[in-house]
Steps between C-alpha positions, in 0.01 A plus 500: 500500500211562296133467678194438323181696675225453314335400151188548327328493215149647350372254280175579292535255289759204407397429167414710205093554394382458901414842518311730313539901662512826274780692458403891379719649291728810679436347837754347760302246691724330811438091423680395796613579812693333794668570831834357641601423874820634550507550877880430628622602162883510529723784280415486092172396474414446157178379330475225159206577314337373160115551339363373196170583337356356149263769347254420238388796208180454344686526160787594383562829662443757260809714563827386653433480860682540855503240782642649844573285863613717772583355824440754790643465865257651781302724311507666193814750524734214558528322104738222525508359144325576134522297206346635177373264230410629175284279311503565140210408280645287297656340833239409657419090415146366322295492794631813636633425806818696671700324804683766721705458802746631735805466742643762686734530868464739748797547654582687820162508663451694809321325802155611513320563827211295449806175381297437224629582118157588293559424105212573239505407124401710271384427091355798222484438159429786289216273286185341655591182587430165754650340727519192455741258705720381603558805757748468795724707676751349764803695745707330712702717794864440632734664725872484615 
């Protein structure tokens, strides 16, 4: 029978234009990060997880741009999941304004000594951009 352990979520901000932080272009900044319980796990724990981030340009990008999440487990030699956006110029909407997100499983997990499961998200666009809201990343744990 399935067990749940844990769930959490990172929230920055629920609603879209809350938050005003700079994003450099060609740099990975971690947005969120969150730690799971799983002490008593049984066998085939697996983790749920989802982010979403809304990034504002200051106009229209002036080439065709990349978006990047990347969901790391522990630290940063164990990736779990990448999505890749590419955001066209013609894309991107009047006020220039991108919504990204992500859901990903990691499957198999082994029982770490310290019983908690460490997740960080990730974002790098490859134009200057800002982040804007809504921002949120969430995992929820379960074992056999």
């Amino acid at each position: 029978m399935t067990r749940l352990l844990d769930a959490r979520t990172s929230q920055n901000a629920s609603y879209g234009n809350t938050i005003s932080i700079p994003l450099p272009a060609n740099t990975a900044v971690a947005i969120a990060e969150l730690g799971l319980e799983v002490t008593g796990a049984g066998e085939n724990m697996r983790v749920q997880l989802s982010g979403i981030a809304e990034l504002a340009f200051p106009t229209t990008p002036p080439f065709d741009s990349v978006i990047s999440f990347s969901i790391v487990r522990g630290d940063v030699d164990s990736l779990v999941a990448y999505a890749l956006y590419s955001v066209s110029v013609s894309e991107v909407n009047p006020n220039a304004v991108q919504v990204v997100t992500i859901n990903a499983s990691d499957y198999n997990i082994p029982l770490p000594p310290s019983n908690e499961l460490v997740y960080t998200l990730y974002i790098f666009c490859t134009a200057d951009a800002t982040r804007i809201g809504m921002e949120s990343f969430n995992a929820v744990a379960y074992s056999d």
